[in-house]
N, C-alpha and C positions, 0 to 999 in steps of 0.2 A: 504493500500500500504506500509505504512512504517513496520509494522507486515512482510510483507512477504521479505522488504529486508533488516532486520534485518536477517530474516532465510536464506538469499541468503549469503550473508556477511561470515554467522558463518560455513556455508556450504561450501561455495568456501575457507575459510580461513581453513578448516579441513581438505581438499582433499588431497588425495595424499602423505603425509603421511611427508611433506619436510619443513624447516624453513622457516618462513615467514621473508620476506625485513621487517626492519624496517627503510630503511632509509627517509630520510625526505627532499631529495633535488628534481629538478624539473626533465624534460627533460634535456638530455645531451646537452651542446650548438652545434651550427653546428661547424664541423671541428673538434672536441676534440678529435673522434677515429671513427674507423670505426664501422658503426651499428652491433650489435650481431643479429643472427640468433642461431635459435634455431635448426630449421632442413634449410643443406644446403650441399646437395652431396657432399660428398669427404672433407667437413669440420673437424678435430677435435672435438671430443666434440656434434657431430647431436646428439639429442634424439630422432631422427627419425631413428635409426640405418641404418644409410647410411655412419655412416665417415669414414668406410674400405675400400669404392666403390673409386676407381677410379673420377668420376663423375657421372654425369649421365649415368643412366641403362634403363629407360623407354621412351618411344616416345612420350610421353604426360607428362607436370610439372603438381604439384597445388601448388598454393599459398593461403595459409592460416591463417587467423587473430582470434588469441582465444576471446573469449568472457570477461567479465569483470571480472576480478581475482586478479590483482594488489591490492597486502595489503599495499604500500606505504602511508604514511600519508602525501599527498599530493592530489593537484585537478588531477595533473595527473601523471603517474609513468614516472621514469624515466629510461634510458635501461638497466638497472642491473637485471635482470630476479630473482623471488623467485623461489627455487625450490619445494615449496609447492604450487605456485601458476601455474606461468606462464610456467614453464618445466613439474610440472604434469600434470598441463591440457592440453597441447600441446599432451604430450605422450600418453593420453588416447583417444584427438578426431580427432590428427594429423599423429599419427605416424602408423594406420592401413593400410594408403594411400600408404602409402611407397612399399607396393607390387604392384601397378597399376603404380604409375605416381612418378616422380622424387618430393619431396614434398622440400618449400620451408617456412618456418616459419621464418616472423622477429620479434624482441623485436620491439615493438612500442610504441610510448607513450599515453595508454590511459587514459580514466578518472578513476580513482581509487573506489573501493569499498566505500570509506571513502564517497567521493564526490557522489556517487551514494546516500548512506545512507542519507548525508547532505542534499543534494539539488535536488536530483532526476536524471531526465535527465538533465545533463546540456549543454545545446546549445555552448556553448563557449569552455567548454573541449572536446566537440566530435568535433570542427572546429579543436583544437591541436593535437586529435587523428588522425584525417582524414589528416590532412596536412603531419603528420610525415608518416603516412602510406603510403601515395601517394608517399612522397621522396623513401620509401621503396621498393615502385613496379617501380618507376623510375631508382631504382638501379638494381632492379632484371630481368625487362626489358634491362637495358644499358650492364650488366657485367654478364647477367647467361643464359638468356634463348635461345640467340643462334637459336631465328627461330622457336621454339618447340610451338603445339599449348600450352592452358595452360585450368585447371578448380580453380575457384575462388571459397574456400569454407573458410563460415566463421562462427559462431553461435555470436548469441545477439550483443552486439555490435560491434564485429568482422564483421559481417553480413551486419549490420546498413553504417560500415563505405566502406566497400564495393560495396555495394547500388551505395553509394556516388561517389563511384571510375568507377563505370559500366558507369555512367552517366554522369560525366565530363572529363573522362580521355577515357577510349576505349572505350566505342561505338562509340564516335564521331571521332577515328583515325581507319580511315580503316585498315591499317596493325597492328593493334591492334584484332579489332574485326576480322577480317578474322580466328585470331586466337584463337578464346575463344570456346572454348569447350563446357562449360557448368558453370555454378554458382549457387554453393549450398551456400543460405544465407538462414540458419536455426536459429527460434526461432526469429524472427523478421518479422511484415508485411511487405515482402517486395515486391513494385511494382516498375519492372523498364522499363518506356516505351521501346519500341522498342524490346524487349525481350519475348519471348512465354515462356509460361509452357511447362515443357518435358512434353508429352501425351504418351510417349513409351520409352523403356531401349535404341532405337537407335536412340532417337530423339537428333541432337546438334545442339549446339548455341540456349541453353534456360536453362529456370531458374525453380529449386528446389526450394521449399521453404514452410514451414509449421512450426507451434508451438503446441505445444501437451498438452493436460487434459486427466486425465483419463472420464471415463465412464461420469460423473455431467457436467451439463454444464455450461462454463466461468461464473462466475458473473457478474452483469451490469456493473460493472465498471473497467471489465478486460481490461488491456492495451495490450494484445494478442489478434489475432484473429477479432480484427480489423483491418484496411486502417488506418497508422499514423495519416491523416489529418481527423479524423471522421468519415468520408462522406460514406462510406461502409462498408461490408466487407474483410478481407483479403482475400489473394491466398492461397491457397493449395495443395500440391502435395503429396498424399501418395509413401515414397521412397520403400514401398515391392511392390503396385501396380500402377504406374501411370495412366494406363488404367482406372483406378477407381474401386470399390469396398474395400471389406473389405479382409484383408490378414494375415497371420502372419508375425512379426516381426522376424527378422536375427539381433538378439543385444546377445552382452555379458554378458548382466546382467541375473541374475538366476531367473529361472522361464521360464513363457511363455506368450506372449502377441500376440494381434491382433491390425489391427488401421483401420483405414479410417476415410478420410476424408467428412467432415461434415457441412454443411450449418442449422443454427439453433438460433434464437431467436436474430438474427441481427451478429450472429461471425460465422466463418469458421475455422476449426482448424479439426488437426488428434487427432479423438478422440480414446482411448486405451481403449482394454478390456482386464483384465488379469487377471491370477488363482493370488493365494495369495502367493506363492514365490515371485513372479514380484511382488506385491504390496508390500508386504514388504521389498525387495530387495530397492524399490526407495520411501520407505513412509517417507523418511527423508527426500527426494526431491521435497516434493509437497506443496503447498500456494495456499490458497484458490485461489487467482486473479492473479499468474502466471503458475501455473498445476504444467506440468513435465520440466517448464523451464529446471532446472536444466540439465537435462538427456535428453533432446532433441535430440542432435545427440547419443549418448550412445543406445540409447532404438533402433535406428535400423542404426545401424553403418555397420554391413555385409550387411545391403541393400545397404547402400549407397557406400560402396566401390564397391561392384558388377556392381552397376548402371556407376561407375567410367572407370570399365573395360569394360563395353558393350559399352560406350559412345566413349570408347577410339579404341574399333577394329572396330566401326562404319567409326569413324572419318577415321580411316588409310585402311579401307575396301574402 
């Protein structure tokens, strides 16, 4: 485990091509300034190129939490965004949305790569992550969304804290849930009671979700592709086919891949076959006991925005 998030670290801290934060302070205290967004219609500055827009342009928002990218040398980052971290990863698994649904990205404060590296998952900075986040969607619920349904899409811990947000905050507020679209929390097991699997492009009000390995399958002691608490397997949803079988992938990256989802040797996960451009396109990305963490949304991003927009003329159908 520690092998693979050292290579997670040195990966997320290369992407993108931008300076890493070096600062060393915590979360911003409450009241100091107003939270940054990264993508925020009609904002200065979106990297979801929407800050020409007027405002919103689409009939359906998403709101989107990146995954674990803070190079901050702290347990968690604070909201000063890196642009090697937190804006290119945003741009590359946030800012496709932006042709379906008004997209809404906040700085939040998560647990930092550092703190990953250190201690693993740690239960106490994803309670800091998850609470800043919540104030997050508390704002973007109170000051933006205006009524609009919405799709909650997140990867790895972005996803994780999501989860968390599905289950304590809207589904239990009916005018909340009346309005949820759909939630892609990718690269994370995620089960959230009350919530179906999409089984179809016009299925709403249910939940995407899968972590990807190429072809081999997880090792024993992969923390993918299991049920967090042990006890099963995880869910999966191939985003080319939800109906099931095996499909080709709609990603950006070069080459050409297939996936489906797979039930095998106690894990469930979208397993990937692909010619060798695709393989070497993401062979940087790959760790024995996390797959294609890395590239999870990446590896079929025009499925899932497509999925975004049939979910979306469903809804308003």
């Amino acid at each position: 485990m520690r092998r693979a998030l050292v290579l997670l670290v040195i990966l997320a801290a290369c992407s993108g091509g931008g300076s890493a934060s070096t600062t060393t302070t915590g979360p911003a205290e409450a009241g100091q300034s107003r939270r940054p967004w990264l993508c925020r219609p009609g904002d200065a500055g979106d990297v979801c190129g929407q800050s020409t827009d007027d405002g919103p342009q689409h009939e359906i928002d998403c709101f989107y939490l990146y995954p674990t990218v803070s190079a901050d040398q702290t347990v968690n980052a604070d909201l000063r965004p890196g642009a090697g971290e937190e804006v290119a990863t945003t741009v590359d698994q946030a800012a496709p949305f932006s042709d379906v649904c008004n997209v809404y990205a906040p700085v939040y404060a998560q647990m930092t790569m550092v703190e990953l590296l250190i201690s693993g998952i740690d239960g106490q900075a994803l309670d800091v992550a998850y609470r800043d986040a919540a104030q997050a969607w508390s704002d973007y619920v109170a000051d933006d969304n205006d009524g609009r349904p919405v799709v909650l899409i997140g990867h790895s811990q972005g996803a994780a804290v999501l989860e968390r947000l599905l289950e304590n905050v809207v589904l239990p507020d009916p005018s909340q849930r009346q309005e949820l679209v759909s939630a892609l929390l990718i690269g994370w097991p995620a089960t959230v009671n009350g919530l179906p699997l999409c089984a179809t492009p016009d299925d709403v009000g249910c939940l995407i979700t899968y972590s990807s390995f190429l072809a081999d399958d997880p090792p024993h002691d992969s923390f993918f592709g299991r049920a967090q608490d042990g006890g099963g397997v995880a869910s999966c949803t191939n985003p080319a086919s939800l109906e099931g079988g095996r499909a080709r992938l709609d990603s950006p990256l070069p080459g050409t891949a297939e996936a489906e989802c797979v039930e095998r040797n106690g894990f469930a996960y979208l397993e990937v076959t692909a010619d060798d451009d695709f393989e070497a396109a993401v062979g940087g990305a790959t760790a024995d006991d996390w797959g294609l963490h890395h590239v999870d949304v990446e590896l079929a991003l025009g499925d899932l925005v497509g999925l975004v927009a049939s979910q979306a003329a469903a809804w308003g159908g």
